[in-house]
N, C-alpha and C positions, 0 to 999 in steps of 0.2 A: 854362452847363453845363461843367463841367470837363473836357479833353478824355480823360481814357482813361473816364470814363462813356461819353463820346459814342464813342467806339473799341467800347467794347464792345458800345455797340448797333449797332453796324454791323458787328460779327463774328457778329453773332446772325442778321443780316437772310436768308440763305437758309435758314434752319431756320424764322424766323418766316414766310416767303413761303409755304413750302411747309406750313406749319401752318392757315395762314389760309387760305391758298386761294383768297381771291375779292379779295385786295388786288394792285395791283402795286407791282413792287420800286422803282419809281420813287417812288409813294405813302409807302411804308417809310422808302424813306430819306429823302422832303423831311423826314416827322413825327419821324422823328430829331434834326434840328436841322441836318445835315450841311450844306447850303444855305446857311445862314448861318455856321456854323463851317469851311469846305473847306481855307478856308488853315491852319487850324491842325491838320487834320488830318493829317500827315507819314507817309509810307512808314515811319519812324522810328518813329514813334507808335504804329503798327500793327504792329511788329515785335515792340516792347516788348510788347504785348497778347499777341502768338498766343503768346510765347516766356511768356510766365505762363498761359495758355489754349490748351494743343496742339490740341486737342479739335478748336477751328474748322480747322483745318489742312483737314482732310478734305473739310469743309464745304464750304468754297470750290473746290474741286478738282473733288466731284460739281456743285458749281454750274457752271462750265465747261463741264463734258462733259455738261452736262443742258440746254445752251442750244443752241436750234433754229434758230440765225439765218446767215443768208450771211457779216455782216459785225458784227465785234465780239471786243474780246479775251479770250483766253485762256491756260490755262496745261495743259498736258500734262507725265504723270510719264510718261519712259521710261528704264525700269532705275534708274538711280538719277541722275540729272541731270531739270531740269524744263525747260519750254520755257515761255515768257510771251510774245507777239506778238500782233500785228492778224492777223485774220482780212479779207480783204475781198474779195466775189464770190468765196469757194472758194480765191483768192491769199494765201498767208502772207504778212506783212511785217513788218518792226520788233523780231523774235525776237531775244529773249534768252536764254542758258543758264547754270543756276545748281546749282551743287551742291548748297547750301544750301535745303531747304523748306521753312524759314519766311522766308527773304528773299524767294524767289520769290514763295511765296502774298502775303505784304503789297506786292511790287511790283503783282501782279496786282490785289490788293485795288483799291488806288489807283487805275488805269487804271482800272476797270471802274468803278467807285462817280463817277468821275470824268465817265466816259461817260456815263452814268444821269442826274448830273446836268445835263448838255448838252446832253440831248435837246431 
């Protein structure tokens, strides 16, 4: 699979989760291919994507603020800078602050599709 196909399905993955409804996001993304391609998938990779496809931008932002969990990364827009960090036991760590919203959303990308896969 060449990789910005494989980008693009992995920009699509919270709209498809939440379409489907009865699959998890882990399942999504093994059937993606991402598992076998992780390395060549690039923060880079994914920048190129959103910045030709804004649309997910947002996507991924409700997906964040729509996850229910103690421990796990995220990204926050406040006013115009984003925050990306580990969440862990209600403790922020590891935060970064990016002027830029499509660096941040594909940094975020990567950590979180990363985590998924490490489960």
């Amino acid at each position: 699979m060449i990789v910005n196909n494989l980008v693009s399905v992995i920009l699509d993955l919270p709209e498809r989760f939440y379409s489907l409804g009865n699959r998890s996001i882990y399942d999504l993304l093994k059937e993606s291919g991402y598992f076998e391609h992780h390395a060549d998938v690039t923060t880079s990779e994914i920048l190129k994507e959103l910045i030709n496809h804004p649309r997910y931008l947002d996507h991924w932002i409700t997906w964040s603020e729509n996850k229910r969990v103690p421990t796990g990364w995220y990204i926050e827009k406040v006013t115009d800078r984003y925050f990306v960090g580990y969440l862990s036991n209600m403790l922020r760590t590891n935060e970064a602050e990016y002027s830029d919203e499509s660096y941040a959303v594909a940094n975020f990308i990567k950590l979180e599709i990363e985590s998924i896969r490490n489960r």
